[in-house]
N, C-alpha and C positions, 0 to 999 in steps of 0.2 A: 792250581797256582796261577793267578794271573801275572800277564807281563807291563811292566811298566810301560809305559810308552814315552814317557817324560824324560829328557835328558840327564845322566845320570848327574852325581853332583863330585862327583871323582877330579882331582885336579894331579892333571899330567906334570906339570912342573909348576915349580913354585919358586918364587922371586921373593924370600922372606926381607922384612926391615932389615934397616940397614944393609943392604946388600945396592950397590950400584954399578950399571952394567951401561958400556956408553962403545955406543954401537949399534945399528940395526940386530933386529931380532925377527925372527921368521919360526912361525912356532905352527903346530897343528894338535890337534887335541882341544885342550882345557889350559889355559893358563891363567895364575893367579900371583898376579904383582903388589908384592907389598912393601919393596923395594921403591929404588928407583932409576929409570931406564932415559937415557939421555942418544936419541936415535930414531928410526923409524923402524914400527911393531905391525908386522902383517901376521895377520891369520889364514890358516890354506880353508880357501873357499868350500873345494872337491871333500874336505873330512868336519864342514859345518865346526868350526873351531868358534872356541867361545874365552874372550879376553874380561876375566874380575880384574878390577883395581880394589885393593885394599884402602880401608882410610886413611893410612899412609902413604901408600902406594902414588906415585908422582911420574907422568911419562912426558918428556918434553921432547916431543916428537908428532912427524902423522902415527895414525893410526888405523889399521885397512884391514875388519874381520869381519865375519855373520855375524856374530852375536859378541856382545859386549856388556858387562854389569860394573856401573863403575859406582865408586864411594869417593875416592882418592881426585886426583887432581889431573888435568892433563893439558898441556901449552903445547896446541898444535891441533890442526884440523883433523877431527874424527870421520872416519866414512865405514857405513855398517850396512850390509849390505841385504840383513835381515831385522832381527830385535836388539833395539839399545832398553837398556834399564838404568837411568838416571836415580840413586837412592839418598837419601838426606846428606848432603853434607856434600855432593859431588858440584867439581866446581871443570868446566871447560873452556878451556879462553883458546877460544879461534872457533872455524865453521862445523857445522855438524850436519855430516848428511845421513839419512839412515828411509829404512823404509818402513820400521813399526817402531812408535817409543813410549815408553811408560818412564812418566816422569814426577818423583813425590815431592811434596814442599821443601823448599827447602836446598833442591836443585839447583846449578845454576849455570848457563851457556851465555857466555859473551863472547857474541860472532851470532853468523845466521845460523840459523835451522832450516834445512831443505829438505824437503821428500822427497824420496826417490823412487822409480818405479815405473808402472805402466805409463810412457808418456802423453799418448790423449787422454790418461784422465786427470792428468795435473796441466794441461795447456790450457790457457790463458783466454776467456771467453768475452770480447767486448761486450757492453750492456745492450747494443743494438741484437746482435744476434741472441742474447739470451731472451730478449724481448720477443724476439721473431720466435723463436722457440716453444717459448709458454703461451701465444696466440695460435699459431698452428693447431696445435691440440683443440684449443676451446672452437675453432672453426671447423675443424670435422663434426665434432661433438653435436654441434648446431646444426649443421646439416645434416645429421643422422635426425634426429629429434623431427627437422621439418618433414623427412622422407618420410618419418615411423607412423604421424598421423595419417587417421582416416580420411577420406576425400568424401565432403557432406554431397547428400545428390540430391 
């Protein structure tokens, strides 16, 4: 019997339609809102918690987990702090920070998108130094070449 290794697809609590909850919510596990949550919605980092929005599903709040898979709507800055999964019909009005996203047509963020993550390899590279960068190479390279030939006697 082999073991899955895929996160299972079990949902710990459930925020069904029509249900509205107005107040911060702090959850751990799997949560899946289909409701709607008027507050700030944290995920506990230490147990990889995972926030679905339903297509109904509406958070007007931030919103601060690993993993996040939204359909639904949400007004207020998202920050994920591994995989966002944007699905047809999701709509995000404020900033999105996340550090992997998969996003289908039909998606929609107004506010920025930032990446998050290792910070030298999203720091910001003037054209001078990227230029200096990509000639370094081709001048070793040269100099190897002239060293490699033979000396005519």
């Amino acid at each position: 019997m082999r073991k899955n290794k895929r996160k299972s697809n079990n949902v710990d609590t459930l925020i069904a339609d029509g249900t509205c909850i107005n107040g911060d919510l702090t959850f751990s596990g799997a949560l899946f809102v289909d409701g709607e949550i008027t507050g700030e919605v944290k995920g506990d980092t230490d147990k990889q918690s995972v926030l679905s929005i339903g297509v109904h599903g509406k958070i007007k709040g931030n919103i601060s987990t690993p993993y996040a898979v939204i359909f639904g709507q949400v007004d207020g800055d998202v920050y994920v702090t591994e995989k966002i999964d944007l699905k047809p019909g999701a709509k995000i009005n404020g900033d999105l920070y996340y550090k992997v996203i998969e996003m289908n047509a039909g998606a929609e963020v107004n506010g920025k998108m930032v990446v998050v993550g290792d910070p030298k390899a999203l720091e910001h590279k003037s054209e001078e130094s990227q230029n200096k960068e990509m000639q370094e190479p081709q001048a070793e390279n040269e100099q190897q070449s002239v060293e490699a030939e033979p000396a005519k006697a």
